[in-house]
N, C-alpha and C positions, 0 to 999 in steps of 0.2 A: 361520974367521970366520963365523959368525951370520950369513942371509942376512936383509936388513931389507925387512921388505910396507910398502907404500904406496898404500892407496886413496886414489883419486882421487875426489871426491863433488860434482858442480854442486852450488850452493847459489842461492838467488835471494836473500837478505841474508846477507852475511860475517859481520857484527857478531851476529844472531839468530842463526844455526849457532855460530858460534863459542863462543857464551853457552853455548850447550844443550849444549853437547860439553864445559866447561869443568865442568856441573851435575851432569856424569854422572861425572866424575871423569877426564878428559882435559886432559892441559898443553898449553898454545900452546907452542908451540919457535919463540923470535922469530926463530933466524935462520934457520929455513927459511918464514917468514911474511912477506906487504907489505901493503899495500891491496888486491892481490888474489888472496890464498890464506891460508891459514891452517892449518899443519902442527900436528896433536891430533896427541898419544902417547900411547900406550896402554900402552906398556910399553916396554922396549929395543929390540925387535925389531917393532914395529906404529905404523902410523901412518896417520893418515887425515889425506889433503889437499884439504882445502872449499875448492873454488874459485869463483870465480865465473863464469858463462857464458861471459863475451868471454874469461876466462883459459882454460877447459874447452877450449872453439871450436878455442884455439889448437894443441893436440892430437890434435884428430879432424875430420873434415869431416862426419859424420855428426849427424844431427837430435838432441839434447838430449833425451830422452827424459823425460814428466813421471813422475817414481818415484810420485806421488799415484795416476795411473789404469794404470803401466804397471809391469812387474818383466821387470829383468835379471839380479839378479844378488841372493844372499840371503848377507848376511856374518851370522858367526858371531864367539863372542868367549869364551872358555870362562871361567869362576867357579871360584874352591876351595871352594867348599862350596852348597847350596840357597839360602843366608841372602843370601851374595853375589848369585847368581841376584836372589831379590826385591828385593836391596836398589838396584840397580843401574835393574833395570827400574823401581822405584818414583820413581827418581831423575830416568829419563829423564819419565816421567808427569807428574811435578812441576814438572819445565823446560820444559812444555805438548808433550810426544811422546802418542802414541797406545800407549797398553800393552796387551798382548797380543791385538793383528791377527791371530794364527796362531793355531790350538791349543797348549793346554799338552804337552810331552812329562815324563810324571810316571810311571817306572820307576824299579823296586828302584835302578839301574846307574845311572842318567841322569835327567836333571832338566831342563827348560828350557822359559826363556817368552823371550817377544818384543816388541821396540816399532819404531814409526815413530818417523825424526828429524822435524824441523818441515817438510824439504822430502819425505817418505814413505820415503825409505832405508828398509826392515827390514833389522833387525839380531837375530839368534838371541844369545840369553845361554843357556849351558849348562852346568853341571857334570855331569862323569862319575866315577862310581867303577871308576879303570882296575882295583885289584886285584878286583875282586867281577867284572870281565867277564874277567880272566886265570882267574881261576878257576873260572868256569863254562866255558869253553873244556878247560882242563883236564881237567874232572871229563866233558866228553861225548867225550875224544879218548880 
């Protein structure tokens, strides 16, 4: 069985995260969603859960960290191709996120840019070319 990720993300508006997550091309999944969460899927196996503070709270005892002035934690979301890469970050831009916070990573193998969600999450988008790094592996073993 496929083991399934679920980030957890404070948001300080449900309804604005949930917009911007839905602009970037994530589904609500109503029945893991209420008034105060809201379950994006990203795929089969990924899924990001925007909750709201008092929901968060209920979780950790620990202080809410603002993601605008602080960094815990840096997700990643991999692309099939560079095109998806831009197309994706362009998306997040468009749904009022911050595009690329980070530097670009722009190799032969690898490709990736970055944006903030509206509450500062970074989020890495990256496509890789596994075969061109099997093979350079290869050719130096």
């Amino acid at each position: 069985m496929a083991k399934l990720i679920f980030i957890n993300l404070p948001v300080n508006d449900l309804a604005r995260a949930t917009a911007f997550y839905q602009a970037i091309g994530a589904v609500k999944k109503a029945q893991l969603s209420d008034d105060t969460a809201s379950c994006m899927v990203f795929s089969d196996t990924i899924h990001a859960m925007l909750t709201t503070h008092d929901k968060y709270r209920q979780f950790t005892t620990k202080t809410i960290a603002d993601a605008k002035t602080t960094s815990q934690v840096l997700l990643c979301i991999s692309a099939d191709s560079r095109a998806e890469v831009d197309d994706l970050v362009s998306k997040a831009g468009s749904a009022g996120g911050v595009i690329d916070p980070s530097p670009l990573d722009d190799y032969d193998f690898m490709y990736g840019r970055s944006f903030e969600d509206l509450d500062g999450h970074l989020w890495g988008v990256n496509w890789m070319d596994l075969e061109s790094i099997a093979k350079a592996r290869e050719a130096s073993s």
